[in-house]
MDTraj code that builds the backbone (N, CA, C; nanometers):
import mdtraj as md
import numpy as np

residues = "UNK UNK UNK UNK UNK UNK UNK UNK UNK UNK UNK UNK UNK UNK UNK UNK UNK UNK UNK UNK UNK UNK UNK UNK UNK UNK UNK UNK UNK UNK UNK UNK UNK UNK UNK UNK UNK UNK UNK UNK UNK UNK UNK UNK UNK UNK UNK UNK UNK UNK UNK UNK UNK UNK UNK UNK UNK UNK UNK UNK UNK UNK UNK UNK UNK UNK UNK UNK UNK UNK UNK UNK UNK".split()
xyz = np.array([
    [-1.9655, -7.9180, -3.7948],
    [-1.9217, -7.8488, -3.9140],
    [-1.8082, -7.9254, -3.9833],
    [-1.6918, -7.9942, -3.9305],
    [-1.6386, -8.0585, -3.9656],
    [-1.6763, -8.1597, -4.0506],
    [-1.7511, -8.2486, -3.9703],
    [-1.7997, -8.3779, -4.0386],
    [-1.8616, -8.2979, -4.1744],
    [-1.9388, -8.2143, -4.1902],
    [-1.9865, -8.2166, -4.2812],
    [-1.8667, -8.1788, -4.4236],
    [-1.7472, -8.0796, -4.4018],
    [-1.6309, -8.0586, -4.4633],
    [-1.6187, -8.1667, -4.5354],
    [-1.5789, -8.2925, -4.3962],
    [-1.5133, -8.4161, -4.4450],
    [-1.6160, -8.5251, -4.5355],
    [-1.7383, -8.4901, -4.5123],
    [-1.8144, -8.5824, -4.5758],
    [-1.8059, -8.4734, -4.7554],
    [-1.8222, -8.3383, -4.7451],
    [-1.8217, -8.3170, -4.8930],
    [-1.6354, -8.3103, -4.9397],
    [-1.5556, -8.3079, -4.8468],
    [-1.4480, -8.4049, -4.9234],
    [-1.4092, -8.4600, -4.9789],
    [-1.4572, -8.6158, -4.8532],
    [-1.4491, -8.7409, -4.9170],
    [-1.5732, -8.7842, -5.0438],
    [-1.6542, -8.7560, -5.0242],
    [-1.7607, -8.8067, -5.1128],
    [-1.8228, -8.8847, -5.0888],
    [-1.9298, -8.9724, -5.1212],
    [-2.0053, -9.0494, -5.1194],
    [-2.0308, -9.1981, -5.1475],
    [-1.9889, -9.3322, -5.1360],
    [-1.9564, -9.3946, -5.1270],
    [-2.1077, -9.4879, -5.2170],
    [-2.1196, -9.5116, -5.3148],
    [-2.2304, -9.5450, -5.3910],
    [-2.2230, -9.6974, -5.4226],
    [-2.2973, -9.7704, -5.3779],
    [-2.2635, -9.9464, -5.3811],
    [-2.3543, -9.9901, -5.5028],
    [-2.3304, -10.0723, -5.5442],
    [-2.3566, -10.1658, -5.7009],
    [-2.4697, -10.2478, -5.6295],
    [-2.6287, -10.2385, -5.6956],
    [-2.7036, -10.2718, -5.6169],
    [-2.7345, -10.3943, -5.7741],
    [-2.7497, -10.4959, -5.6906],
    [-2.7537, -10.5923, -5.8160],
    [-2.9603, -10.6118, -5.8654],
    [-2.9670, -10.6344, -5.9762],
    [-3.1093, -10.6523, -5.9733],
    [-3.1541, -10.8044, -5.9940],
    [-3.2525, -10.8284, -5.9385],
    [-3.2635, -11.0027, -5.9516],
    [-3.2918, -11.0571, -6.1197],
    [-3.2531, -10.9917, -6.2222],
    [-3.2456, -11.0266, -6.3348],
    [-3.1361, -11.0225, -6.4146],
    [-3.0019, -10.9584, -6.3376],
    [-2.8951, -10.9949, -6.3728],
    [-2.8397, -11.0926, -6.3932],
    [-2.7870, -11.1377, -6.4821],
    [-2.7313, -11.2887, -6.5321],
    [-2.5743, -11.3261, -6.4027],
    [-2.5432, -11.2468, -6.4147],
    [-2.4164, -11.3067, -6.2870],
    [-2.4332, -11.1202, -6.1449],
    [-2.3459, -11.1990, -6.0350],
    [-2.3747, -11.0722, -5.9349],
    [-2.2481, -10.9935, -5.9149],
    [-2.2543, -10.8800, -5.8987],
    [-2.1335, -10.7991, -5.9168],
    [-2.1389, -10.7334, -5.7811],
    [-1.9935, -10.7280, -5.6905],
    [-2.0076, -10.6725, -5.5958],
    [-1.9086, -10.5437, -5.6147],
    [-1.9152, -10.4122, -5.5918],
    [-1.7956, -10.3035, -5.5971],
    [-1.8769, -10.1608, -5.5627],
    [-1.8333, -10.0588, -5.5560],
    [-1.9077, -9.9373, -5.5704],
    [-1.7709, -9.8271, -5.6292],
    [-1.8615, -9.7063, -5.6196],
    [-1.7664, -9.6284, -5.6933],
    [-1.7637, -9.4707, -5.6066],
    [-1.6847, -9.4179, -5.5969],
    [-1.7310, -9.2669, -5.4961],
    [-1.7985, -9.1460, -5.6121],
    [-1.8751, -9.0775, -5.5375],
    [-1.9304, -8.9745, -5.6109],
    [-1.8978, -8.8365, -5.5301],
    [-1.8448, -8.7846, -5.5679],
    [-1.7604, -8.6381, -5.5036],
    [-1.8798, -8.5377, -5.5704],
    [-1.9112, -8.4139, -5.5254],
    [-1.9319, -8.3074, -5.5354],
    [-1.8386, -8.1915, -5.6258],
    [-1.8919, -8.1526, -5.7481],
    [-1.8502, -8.0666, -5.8161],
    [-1.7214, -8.0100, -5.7514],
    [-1.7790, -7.9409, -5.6555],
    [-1.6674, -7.8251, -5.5850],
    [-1.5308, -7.9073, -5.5311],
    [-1.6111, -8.0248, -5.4727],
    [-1.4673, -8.0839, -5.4481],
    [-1.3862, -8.1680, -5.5680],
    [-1.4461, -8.1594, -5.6537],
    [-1.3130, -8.2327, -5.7583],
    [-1.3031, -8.1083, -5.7953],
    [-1.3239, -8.0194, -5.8288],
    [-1.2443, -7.8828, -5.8680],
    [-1.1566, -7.9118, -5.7308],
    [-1.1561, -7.8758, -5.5949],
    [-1.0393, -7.8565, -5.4883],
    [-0.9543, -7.9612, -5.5229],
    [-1.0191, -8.0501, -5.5304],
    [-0.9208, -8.1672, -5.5429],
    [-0.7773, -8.1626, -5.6901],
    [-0.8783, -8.1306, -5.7897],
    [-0.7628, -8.0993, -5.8724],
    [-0.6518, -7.9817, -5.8356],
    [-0.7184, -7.8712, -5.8045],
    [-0.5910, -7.7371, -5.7694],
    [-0.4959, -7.7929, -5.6558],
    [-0.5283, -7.8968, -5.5319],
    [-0.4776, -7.9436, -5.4514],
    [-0.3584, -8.0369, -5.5084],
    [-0.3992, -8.1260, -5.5925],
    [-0.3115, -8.1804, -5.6621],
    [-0.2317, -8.1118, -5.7730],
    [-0.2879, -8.0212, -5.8335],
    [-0.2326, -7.9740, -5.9125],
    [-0.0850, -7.8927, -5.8553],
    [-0.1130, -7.8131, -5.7511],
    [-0.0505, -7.7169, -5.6373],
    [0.0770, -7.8524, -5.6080],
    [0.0227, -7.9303, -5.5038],
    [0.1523, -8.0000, -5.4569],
    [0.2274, -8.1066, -5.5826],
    [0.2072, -8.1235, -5.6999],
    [0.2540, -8.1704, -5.8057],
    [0.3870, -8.0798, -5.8628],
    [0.3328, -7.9463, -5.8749],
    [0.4081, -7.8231, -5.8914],
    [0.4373, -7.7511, -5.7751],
    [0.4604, -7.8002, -5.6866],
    [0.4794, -7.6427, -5.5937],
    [0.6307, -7.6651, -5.5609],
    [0.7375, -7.6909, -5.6906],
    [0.8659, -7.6765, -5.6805],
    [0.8780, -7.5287, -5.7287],
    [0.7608, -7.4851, -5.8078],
    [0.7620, -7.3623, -5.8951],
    [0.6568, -7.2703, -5.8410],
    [0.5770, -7.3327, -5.8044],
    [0.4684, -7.2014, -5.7682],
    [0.5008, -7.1404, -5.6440],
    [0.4871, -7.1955, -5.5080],
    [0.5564, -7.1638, -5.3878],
    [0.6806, -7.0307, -5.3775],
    [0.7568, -7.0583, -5.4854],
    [0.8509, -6.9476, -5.4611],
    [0.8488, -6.8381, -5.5848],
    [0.7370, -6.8828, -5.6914],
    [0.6761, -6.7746, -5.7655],
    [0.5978, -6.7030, -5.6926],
    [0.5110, -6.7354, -5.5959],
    [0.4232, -6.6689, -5.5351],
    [0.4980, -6.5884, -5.3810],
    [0.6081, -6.6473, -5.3584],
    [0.6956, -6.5109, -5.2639],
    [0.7652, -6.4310, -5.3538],
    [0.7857, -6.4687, -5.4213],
    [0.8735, -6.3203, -5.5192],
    [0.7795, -6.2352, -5.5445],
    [0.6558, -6.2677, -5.6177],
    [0.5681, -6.2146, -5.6216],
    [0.4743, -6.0996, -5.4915],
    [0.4868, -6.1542, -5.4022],
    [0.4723, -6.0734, -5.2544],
    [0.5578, -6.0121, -5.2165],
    [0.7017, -6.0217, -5.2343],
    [0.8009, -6.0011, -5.2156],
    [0.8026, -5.8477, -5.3028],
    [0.7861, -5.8758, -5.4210],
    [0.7807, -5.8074, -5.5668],
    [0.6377, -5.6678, -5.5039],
    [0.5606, -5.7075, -5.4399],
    [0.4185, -5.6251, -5.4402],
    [0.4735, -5.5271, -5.3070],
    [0.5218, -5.5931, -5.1999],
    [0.5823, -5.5579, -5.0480],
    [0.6807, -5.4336, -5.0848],
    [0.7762, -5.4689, -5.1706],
    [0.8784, -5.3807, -5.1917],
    [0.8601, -5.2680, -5.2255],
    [0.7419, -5.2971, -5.3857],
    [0.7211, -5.1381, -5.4705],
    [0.6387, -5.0554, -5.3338],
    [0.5952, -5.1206, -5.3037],
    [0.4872, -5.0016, -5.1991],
    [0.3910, -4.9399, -5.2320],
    [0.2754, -4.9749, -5.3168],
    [0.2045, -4.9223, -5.4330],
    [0.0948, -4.8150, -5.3502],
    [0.1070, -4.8942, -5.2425],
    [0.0143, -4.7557, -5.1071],
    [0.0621, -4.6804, -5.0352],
    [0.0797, -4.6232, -4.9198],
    [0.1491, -4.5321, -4.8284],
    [0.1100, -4.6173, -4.7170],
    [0.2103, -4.6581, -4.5853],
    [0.1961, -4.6552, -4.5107],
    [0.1892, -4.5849, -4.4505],
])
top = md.Topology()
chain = top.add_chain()
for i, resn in enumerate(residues, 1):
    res = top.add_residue(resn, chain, resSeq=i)
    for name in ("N", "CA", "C"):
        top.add_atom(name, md.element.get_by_symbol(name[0]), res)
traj = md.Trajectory(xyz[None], top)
């Protein structure tokens, strides 16, 4: 189960397949990620880019929900 996590993670690793009618040969590839993971990937980055602000918006906020008591214990 893992491996498979880490393989739609990382992505896919797609190599530059040259054709024998190309005028010069190019060696490189490029990764191809899965939808879902460049969405994670952005909120992931997005999150630790900002999380000077969100992190302690989001305990006040719990903090803020904990306090009123909006249910009965």
């Amino acid at each position: 189960m893992f491996e498979k996590i880490k393989k739609w993670w990382h992505g896919e690793d797609i190599f530059h397949e040259n054709k024998p009618s190309d005028p010069f040969f190019v060696i490189g590839w490029y990764n191809k990620k899965h939808w879902t993971s460049q969405v994670a990937h952005s909120v992931v980055n997005y999150v630790i880019k900002h999380q000077t602000w969100i992190i302690p918006t989001l305990i006040t906020l719990v903090a803020s929900i904990i306090l009123a008591r909006p249910w009965k214990w």
